[in-house]
C-alpha positions in Angstrom: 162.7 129.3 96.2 160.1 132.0 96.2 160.8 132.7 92.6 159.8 128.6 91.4 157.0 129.2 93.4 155.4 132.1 91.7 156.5 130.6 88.8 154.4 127.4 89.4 151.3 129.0 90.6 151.5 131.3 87.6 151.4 128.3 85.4 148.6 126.6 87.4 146.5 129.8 86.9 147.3 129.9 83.1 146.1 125.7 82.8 143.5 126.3 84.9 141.8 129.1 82.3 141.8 126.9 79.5 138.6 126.1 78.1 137.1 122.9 79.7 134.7 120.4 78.0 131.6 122.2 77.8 128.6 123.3 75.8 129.9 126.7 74.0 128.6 129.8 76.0 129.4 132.9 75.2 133.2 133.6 75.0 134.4 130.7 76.5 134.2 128.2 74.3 133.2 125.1 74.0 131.2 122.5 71.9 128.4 123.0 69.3 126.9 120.8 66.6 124.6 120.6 64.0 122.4 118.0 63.0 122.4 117.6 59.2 121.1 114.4 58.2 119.9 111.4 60.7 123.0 110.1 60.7 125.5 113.1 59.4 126.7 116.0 62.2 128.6 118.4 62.1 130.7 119.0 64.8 133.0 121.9 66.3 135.0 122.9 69.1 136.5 126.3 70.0 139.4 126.7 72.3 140.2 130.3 74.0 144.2 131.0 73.6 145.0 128.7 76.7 143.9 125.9 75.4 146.2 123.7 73.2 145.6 122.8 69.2 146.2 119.4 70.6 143.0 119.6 73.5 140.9 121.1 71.6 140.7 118.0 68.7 140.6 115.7 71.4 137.7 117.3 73.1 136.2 117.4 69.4 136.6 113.6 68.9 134.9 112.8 72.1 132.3 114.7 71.6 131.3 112.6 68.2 131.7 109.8 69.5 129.4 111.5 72.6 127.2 112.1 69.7 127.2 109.1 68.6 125.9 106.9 71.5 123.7 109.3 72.4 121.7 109.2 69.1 122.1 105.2 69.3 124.8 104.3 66.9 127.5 102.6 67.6 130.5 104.3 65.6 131.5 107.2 63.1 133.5 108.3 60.6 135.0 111.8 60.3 134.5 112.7 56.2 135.6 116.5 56.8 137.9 118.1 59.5 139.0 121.5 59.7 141.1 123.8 61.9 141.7 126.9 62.4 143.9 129.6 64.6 142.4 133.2 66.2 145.7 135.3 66.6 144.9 139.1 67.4 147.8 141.1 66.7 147.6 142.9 70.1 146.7 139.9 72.0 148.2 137.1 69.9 146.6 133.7 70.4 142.9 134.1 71.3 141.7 130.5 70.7 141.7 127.3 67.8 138.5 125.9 66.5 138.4 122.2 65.1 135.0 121.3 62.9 134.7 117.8 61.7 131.5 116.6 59.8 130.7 113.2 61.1 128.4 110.1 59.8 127.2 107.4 62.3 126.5 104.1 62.0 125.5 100.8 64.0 127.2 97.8 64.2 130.4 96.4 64.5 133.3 99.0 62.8 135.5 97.8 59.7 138.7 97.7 61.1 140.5 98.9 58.0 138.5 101.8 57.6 140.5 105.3 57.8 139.3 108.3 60.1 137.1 105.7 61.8 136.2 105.4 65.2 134.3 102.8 67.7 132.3 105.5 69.9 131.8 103.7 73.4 135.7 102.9 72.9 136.8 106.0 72.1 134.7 107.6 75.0 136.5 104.8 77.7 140.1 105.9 76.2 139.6 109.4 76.8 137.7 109.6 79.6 140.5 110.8 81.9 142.0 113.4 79.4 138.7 115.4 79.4 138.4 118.3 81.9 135.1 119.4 82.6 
């Protein structure tokens, strides 16, 4: 009993250091952009080694799409992504970073456009997955 126990608490600890949705700060992570054209941005997100591959391109989608409304446009394409791992080889896994160049637009999305996305939707649909 004691054993599961210290078992789950040792997993809570380990979730609960995984980088949350944030502004990047030092070590820790987080978001940053870059403003390169009125309507082109690029992107990125930088996980510590507790945070899934999977977490850290979600948090990188809804920041676009963050980006997006914010600047007053209504949805985005993504026209570059890239990952990449951090493995130390005395520590192993010390993070993933996701970059995606994004262009914004107003107006309703074409539906049959690839690596589209409507902002305020996207935002509503992830809402719940983002830990800040």
């Amino acid at each position: 009993m004691y054993k599961v126990l210290a078992i789950f608490i040792l997993m809570s600890l380990i979730a609960g250091c995984s980088t949350p949705y944030q502004p990047k700060s030092g070590i820790s992570g987080g978001y940053s952009e870059i403003q390169m054209d009125p309507i082109t941005v690029r992107v990125t997100f930088k996980g510590n080694g507790y945070t899934e591959r999977g977490v850290v391109e979600g948090y990188l989608i809804y920041r676009a799409a963050e980006i997006t409304v914010n600047n007053g446009f209504d949805w985005f394409i993504v026209t570059e992504r890239e990952g990449e791992g951090e493995w130390h080889p005395q520590y192993g896994n010390t993070g993933f970073t996701s970059t995606a160049v994004i262009k914004m637009y107003r107006g309703a999305k074409p539906e049959s456009l690839p690596r589209s996305y409507d902002a305020r939707l996207t935002m509503r649909t992830m809402a719940g997955t983002i830990k800040r």
